[in-house]
VOGU-3710 file (C-alpha; in Angstrom, 3 decimals, decimal comma):
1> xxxxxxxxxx> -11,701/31,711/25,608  -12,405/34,831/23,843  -14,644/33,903/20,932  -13,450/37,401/18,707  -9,962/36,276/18,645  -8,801/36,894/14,795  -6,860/33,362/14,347  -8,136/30,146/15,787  -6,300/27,118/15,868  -7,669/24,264/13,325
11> xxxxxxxxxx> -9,054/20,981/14,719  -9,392/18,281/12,040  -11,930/16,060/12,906  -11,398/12,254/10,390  -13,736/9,218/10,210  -13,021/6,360/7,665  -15,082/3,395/7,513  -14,440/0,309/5,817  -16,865/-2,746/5,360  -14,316/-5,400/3,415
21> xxxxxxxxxx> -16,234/-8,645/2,763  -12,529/-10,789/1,075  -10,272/-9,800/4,242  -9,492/-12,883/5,710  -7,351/-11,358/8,157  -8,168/-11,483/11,688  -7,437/-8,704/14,137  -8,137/-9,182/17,908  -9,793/-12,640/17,963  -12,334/-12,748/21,026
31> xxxxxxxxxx> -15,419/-14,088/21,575  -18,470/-12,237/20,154  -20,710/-10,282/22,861  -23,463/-12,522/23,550  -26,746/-11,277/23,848  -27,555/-12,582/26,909  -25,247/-9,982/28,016  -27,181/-7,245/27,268  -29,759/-5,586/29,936  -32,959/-4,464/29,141
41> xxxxxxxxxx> -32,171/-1,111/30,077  -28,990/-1,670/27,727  -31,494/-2,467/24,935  -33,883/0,406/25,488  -30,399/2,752/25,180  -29,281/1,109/22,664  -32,898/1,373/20,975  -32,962/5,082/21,312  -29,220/5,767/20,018  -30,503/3,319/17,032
51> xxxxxxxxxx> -33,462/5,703/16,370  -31,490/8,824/16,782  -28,397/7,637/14,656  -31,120/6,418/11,697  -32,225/10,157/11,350  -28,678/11,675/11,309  -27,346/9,374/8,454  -30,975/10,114/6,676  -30,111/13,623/6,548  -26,230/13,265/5,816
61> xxxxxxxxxx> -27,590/10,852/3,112  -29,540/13,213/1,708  -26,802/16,036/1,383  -24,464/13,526/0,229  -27,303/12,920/-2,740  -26,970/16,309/-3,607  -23,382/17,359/-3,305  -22,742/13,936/-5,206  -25,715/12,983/-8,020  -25,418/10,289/-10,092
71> xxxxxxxxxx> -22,368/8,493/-7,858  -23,007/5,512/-5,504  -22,652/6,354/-2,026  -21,151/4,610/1,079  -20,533/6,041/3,753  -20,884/5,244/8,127  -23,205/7,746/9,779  -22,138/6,148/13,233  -18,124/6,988/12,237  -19,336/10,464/11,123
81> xxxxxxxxxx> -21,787/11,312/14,538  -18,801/9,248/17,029  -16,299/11,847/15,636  -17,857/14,756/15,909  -19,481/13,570/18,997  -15,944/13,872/20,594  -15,639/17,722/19,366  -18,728/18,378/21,121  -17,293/17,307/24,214  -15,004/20,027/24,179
91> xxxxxxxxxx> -17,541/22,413/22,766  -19,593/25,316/24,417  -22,347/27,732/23,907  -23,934/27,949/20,398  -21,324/25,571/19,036  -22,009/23,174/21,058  -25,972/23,687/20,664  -25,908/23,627/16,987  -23,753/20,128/17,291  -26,446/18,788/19,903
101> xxxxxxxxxx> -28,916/19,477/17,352  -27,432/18,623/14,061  -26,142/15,527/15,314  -29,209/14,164/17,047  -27,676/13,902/20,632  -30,144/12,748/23,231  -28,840/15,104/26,062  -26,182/17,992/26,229  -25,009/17,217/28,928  -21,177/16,363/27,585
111> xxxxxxxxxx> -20,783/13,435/30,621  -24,340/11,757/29,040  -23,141/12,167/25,716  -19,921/10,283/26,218  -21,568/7,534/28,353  -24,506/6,650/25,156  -22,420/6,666/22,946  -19,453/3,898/25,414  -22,558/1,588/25,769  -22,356/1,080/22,180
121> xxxxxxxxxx> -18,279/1,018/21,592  -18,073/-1,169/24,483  -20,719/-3,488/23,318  -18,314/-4,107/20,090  -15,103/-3,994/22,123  -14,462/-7,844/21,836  -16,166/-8,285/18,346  -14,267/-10,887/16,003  -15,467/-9,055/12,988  -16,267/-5,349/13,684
131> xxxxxxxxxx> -13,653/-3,029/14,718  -14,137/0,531/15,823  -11,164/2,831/16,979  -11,060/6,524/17,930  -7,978/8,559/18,604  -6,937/12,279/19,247  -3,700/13,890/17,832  -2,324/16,991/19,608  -0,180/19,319/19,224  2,880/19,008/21,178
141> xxxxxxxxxx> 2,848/21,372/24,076  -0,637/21,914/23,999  -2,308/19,448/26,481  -5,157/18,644/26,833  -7,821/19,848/29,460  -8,454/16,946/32,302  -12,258/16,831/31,738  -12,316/16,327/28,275  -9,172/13,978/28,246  -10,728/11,806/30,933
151> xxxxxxxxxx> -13,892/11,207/28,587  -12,099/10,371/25,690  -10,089/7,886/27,177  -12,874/6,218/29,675  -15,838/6,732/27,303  -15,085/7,024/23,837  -11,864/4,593/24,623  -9,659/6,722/22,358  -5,914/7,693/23,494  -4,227/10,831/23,218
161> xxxxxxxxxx> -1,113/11,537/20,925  1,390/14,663/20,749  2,728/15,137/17,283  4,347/18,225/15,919  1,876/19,637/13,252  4,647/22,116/11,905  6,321/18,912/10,744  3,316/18,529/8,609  4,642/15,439/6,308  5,623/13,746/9,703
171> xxxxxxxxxx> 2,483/14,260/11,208  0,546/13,076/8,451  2,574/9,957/7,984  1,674/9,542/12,070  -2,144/9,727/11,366  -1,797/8,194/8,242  0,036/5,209/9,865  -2,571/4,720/12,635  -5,177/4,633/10,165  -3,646/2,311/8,285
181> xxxxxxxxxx> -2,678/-0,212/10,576  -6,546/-0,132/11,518  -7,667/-1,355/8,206  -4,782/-3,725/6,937  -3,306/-1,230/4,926  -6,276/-0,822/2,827  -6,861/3,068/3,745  -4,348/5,172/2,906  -3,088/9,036/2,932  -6,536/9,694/5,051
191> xxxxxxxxxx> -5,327/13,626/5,489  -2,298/15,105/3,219  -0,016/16,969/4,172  -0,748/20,042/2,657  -3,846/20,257/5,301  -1,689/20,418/8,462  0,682/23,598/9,393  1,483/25,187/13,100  -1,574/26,143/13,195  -3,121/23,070/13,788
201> xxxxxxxxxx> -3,479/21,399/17,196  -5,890/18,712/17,612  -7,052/15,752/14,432  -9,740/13,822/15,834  -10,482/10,277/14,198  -13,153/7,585/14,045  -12,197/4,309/12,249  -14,729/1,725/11,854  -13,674/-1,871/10,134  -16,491/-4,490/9,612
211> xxxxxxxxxx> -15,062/-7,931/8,218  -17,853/-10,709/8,400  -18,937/-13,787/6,333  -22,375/-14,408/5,047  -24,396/-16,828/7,324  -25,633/-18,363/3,877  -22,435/-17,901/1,588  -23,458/-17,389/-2,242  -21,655/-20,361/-4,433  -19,296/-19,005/-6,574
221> xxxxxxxxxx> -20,346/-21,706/-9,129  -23,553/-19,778/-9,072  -22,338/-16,349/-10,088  -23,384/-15,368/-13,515  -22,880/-12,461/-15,957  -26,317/-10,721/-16,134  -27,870/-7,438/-16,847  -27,941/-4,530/-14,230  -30,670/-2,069/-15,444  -28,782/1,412/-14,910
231> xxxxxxxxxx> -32,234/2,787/-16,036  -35,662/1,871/-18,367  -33,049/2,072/-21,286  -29,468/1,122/-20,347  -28,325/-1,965/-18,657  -24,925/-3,069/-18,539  -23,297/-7,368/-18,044  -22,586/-7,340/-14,194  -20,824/-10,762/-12,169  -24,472/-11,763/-10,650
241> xxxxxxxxxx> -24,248/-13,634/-7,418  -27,123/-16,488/-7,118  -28,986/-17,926/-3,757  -31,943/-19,880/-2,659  -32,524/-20,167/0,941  -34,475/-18,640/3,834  -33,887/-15,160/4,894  -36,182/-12,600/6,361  -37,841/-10,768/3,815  -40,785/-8,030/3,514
251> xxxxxxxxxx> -42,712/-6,755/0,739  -43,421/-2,863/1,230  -46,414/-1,790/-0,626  -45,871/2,076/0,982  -42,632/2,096/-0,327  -43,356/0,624/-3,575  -40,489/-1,468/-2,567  -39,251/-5,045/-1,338  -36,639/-5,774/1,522  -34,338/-8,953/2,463
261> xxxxxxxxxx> -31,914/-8,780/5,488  -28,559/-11,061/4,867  -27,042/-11,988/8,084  -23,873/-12,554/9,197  -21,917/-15,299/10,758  -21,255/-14,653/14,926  -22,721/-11,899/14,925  -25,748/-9,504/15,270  -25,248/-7,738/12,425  -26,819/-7,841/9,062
271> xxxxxxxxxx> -27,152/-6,260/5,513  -30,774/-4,745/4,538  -31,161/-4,274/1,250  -33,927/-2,292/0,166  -35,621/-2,316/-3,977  -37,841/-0,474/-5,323  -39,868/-2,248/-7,217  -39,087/-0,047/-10,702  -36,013/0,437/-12,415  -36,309/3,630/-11,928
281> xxxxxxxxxx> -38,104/3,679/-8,675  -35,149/4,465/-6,360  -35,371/8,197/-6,557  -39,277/8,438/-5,189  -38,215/5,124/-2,933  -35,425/7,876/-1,353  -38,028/10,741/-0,921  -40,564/8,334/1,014  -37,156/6,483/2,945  -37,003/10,359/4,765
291> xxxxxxxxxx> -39,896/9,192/6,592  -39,927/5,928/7,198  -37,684/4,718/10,454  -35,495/1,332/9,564  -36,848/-0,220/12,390  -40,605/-0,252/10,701  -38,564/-2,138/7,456  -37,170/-4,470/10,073  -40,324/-5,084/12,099  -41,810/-6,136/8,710
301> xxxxxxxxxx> -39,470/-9,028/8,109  -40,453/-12,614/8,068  -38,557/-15,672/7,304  -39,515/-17,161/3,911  -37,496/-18,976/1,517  -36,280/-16,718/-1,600  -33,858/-16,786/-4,286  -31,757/-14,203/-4,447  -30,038/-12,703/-7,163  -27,288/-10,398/-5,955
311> xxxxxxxxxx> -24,156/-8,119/-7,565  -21,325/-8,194/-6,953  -20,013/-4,625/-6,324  -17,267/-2,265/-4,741  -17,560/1,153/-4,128  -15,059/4,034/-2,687  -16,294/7,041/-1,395  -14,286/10,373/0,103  -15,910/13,663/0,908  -14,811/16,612/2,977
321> xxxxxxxxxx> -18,129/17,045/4,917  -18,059/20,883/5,856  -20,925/22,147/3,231  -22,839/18,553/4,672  -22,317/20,010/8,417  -23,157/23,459/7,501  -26,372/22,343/5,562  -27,346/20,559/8,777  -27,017/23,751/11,354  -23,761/22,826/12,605
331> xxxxxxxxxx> -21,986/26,031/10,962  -20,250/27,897/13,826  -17,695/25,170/14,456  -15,882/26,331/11,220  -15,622/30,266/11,936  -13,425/32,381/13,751  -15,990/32,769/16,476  -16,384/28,584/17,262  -16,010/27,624/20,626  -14,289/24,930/21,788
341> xxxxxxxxxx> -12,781/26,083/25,250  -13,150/22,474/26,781  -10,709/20,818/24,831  -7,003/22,527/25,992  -5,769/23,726/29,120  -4,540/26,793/27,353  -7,011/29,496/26,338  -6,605/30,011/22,966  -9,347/29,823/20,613  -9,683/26,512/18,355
351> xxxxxxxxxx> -12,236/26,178/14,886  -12,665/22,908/12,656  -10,697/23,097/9,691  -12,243/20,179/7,920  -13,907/16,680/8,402  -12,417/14,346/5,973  -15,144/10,857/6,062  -13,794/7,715/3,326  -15,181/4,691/3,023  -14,949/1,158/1,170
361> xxxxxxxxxx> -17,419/-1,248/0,581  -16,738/-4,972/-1,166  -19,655/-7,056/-1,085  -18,807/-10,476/-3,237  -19,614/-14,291/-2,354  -18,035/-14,869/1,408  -19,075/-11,944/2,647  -16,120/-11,628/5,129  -14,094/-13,277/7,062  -14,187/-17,200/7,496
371> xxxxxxxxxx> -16,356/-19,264/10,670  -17,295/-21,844/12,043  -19,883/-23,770/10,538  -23,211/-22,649/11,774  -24,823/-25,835/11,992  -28,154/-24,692/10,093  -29,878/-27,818/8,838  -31,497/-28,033/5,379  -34,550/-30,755/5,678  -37,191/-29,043/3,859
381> xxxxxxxxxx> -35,285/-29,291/0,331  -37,030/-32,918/0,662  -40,377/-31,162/0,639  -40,505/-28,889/-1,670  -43,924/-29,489/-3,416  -45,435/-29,512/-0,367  -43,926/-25,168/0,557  -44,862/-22,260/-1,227  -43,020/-20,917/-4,105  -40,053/-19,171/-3,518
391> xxxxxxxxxx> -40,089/-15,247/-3,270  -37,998/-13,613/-6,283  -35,619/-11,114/-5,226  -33,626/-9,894/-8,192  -31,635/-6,732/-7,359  -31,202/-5,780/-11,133  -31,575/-2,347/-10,727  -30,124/0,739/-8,563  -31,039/-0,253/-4,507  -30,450/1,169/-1,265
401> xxxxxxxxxx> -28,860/-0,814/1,222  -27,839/-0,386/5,286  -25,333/-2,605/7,855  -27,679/-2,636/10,868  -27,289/-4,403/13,834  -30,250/-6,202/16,057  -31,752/-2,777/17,091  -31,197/-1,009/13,552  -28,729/1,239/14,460  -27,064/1,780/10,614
411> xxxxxxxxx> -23,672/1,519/10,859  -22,872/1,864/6,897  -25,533/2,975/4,436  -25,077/3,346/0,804  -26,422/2,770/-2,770  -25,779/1,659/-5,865  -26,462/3,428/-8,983  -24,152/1,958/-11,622  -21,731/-0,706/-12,058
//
């Protein structure tokens, strides 16, 4: 490849992430991984990836902050990091440094790089309620170098497709489709038309669909309108969900803040909700969440009975995440001089044109998805005077919340400023 070549080629590189708690849809019905399954060398990996994907999304959070103040946020650092994980496989030199870097890989060595990241796609391969797809669009007549084909396919378990890019309404419709059909037809026109030409030879994409149901569903007879406190003056009538029962909980004194995890059903995955303990605490709660890992919030969770007051809220987020990437170190990917020489077996010189990241978040009564019953036994409702009072955790004002699984890895993180 000869990195001063005047005109490179565009990749696209697309993650979408949706976490949809009313789909009752199923997709793929198998049998939840059991952790049983799981070696303890498996769990050290996936401890490590956890660790390492926790600091990317904290600094994609914070540049999402900035570009976007005053919005609530969702977004999946693990969609964003798989996708452009797979450009880096075809990457080299200071291109593929800068993405090694920016995106907290533990090695740089493009066969290592596939293989952490498969441990944790295959781990969710045969999920019931989290879905995550990759897939590679190509340019017809432009194929695809063995190497880099090979760990797609084996590692990142995404398939290769040859669509005409000059046809750029036809092409989009193509990726447009396959995105679709991965979320139910709740994600659509992911990349227009207008974005693909001739020019353009490879769209890489990440979906990720989470669908579960609360362990401990809220009643919908309990749902209430009550004040959200936007801020110390402002508040505004919000549908408040309503719980009492035993979850793990931790109060933070550091962070001047609280935390409750709400499981879900077959699964090992969880929502973390972290409040600051002020209305209009979440701003100096975000500055001291820069330095303190997820897994430290986690480790401080014990199991106490609370009631929980909860909104209900849905939020849609799209940004085009080339200032983000650039902010982060990983600039040389978008000039004329990137190189990505790995990816086809011709020689001509490819750039990223854009990296297009939407996601959806509906968090309401179910949860998602409906289970089995999971046989949980209330007895100590019968002995109440004899147990503490139960904690109070009232999210009334702007939090910050994560979908983490068992080792914290943050699949989703968002928050909510207004409803």
């Amino acid at each position: 490849m000869k990195p001063s070549t005047p005109h490179p080629r565009s990749i696209w590189l697309l993650t979408a992430s949706w976490l949809l708690p009313l789909l009752c849809l199923v997709i793929f019905p198998c049998p939840p991984v059991r952790s049983s399954d799981v070696t303890m060398a498996d769990a050290a990996h996936h401890q490590e990836f956890a660790r390492r994907l926790a600091l990317f999304s904290i600094n994609v959070y914070d540049k999402l902050t900035a570009q976007k103040p005053g919005e609530n946020i969702v977004f999946s650092p693990f969609s964003i990091q798989t996708c452009a994980a797979m450009a880096r496989l075809g990457a080299q030199g200071q291109t593929a440094a800068e993405l090694d870097l920016g995106l907290g890989l533990a090695s740089s060595d493009p066969a290592k790089i596939a293989q952490s990241f498969h441990q944790v796609l295959a781990a969710y391969q045969d999920s019931q309620i989290l879905r995550i797809a990759n897939k590679i669009f190509v340019m017809e007549g432009y194929p695809l170098r063995q190497e880099f084909d090979q760990l797609l396919t084996k590692q990142f378990l995404s398939a290769a497709q040859n669509v005409n890019f000059a046809k750029s309404a036809e092409a989009a419709a193509t990726i447009n489709g396959w995105v679709e059909q991965r979320t139910n037809h709740l994600i659509k026109d992911l990349v227009p038309a207008s974005a693909l030409d001739a020019n353009s030879r490879l769209v890489l994409v990440n979906a990720i669909h989470f669908k579960g149901t609360w362990l401990h569903q809220f009643p919908k007879h309990g749902t209430r309108q009550e004040a959200f406190h936007l801020d110390g003056e402002r508040s505004v009538q919000v549908p408040m969900m309503s719980l009492k029962e035993r979850f793990r909980y931790a109060d933070l004194p550091a962070l001047d803040a609280t935390a409750l995890e709400l499981p879900y059903k077959d699964s090992d995955l969880s929502m973390l909700i972290v409040l600051p303990n002020s209305k209009t605490g979440l701003s100096v709660l975000e500055e001291k969440l820069r330095v303190t890992p997820l897994s430290s919030i986690t480790q401080a969770l014990h199991r106490t009975q609370v009631v929980v007051k909860l909104p209900k809220f849905k939020a849609e987020f799209e940004v085009e995440l080339t200032e983000v990437f650039q902010k982060l170190g990983m600039s040389k990917m978008f000039t004329d001089q990137a190189e990505f020489g790995n990816m086809l077996q011709s020689p001509e010189p490819l750039k990223v044109s854009a990296i297009i990241h939407k996601a959806f978040i509906d968090v309401n009564e179910e949860g998602t998805e409906a289970a089995a019953a999971t046989g949980m036994v209330m007895c100590y409702a019968t002995m109440v005077s004899f147990e503490p009072p139960p904690i109070r955790f009232h999210v009334e004002h702007p939090f910050n919340y994560y979908i983490i699984n068992r080792h914290s890895a943050t699949l989703f993180a968002g928050k909510v400023l207004n409803l």
